[in-house]
C-alpha positions in Angstrom: 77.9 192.0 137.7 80.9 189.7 136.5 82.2 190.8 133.0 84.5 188.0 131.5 86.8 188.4 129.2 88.1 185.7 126.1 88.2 183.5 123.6 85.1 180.8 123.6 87.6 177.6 122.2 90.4 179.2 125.3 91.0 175.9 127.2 91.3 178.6 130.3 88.3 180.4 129.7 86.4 177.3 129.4 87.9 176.0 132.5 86.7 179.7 134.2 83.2 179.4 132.7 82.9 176.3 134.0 84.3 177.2 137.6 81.7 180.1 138.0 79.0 177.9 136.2 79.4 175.1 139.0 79.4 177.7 141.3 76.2 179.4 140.8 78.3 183.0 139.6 76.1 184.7 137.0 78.9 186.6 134.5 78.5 188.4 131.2 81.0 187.4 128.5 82.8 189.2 126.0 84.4 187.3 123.0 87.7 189.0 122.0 87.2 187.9 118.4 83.4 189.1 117.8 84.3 192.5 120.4 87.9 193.5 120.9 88.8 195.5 123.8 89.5 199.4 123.0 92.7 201.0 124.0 90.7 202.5 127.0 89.8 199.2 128.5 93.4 197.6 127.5 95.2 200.8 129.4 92.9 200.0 132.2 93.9 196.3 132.7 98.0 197.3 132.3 97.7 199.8 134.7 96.2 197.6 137.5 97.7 194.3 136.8 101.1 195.7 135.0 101.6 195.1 131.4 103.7 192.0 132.0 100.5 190.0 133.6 98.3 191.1 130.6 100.8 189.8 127.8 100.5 186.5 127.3 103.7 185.2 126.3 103.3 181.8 125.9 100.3 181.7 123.3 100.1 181.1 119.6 99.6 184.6 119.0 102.5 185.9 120.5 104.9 183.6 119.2 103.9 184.1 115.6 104.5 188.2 116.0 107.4 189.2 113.9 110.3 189.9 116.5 109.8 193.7 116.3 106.4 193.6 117.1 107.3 191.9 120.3 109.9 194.4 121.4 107.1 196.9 120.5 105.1 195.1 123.0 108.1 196.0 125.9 107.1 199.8 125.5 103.8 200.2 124.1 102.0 196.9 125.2 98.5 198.6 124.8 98.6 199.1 120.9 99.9 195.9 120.5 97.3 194.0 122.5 94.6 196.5 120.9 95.9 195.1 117.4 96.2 191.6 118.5 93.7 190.8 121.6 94.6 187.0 121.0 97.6 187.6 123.0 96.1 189.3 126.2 96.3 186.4 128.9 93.0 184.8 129.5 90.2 184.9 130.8 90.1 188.8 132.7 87.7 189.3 135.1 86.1 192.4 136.3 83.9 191.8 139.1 83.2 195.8 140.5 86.3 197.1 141.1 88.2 194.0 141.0 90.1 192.8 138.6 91.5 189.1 137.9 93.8 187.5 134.7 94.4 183.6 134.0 92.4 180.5 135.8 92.8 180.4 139.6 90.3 178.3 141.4 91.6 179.3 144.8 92.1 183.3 144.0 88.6 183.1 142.5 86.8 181.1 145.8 88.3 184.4 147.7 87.9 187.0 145.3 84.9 186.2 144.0 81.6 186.3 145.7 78.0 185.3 144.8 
């Protein structure tokens, strides 16, 4: 089974949805606001897709950290995603033993299977 992880009102995870809906791909999702990941599941993700793909840098969330959270972030990104989930990239995507961050229509079509 598909596990997919977000925010519902994500423009990316809408347009992921919506790419696996079209597509026939049954998934399970998990709504960072109403279940944030645990530290395990966090520590998972950085250690397969390195910490720098997991931040996302570029949101609302991590631009409104104060600066020393941040810098936090360059040496312990795990407790600072666990305390803030809005500013893991979006969606992730654990289909078995793969695992996939951000929208990517063409990594999805080969990673992804029915």
């Amino acid at each position: 089974m598909i596990r997919l992880y977000g925010i519902v009102n994500c423009d990316t995870v809408k347009k992921a949805r919506g790419w696996l809906d079209a597509k026939g791909i049954a998934y399970e999702f998990e709504d960072f606001k109403k279940t944030p990941p645990d530290a395990a599941l966090v520590q998972h993700w950085c250690e397969v897709l390195g910490a720098d793909a997991v931040v996302n840098r570029r949101g609302t969330t991590w631009r409104k950290l104060d600066p020393t959270t941040q810098a936090r972030a360059e040496k312990d990104a795990v407790a600072v995603l666990v305390k803030h989930p809005s500013a893991i990239k979006r969606p992730v995507i654990e289909a078995g033993a793969d695992l996939l961050i951000g929208f990517d229509p063409n990594r999805y079509s080969q990673r992804l299977k029915r």
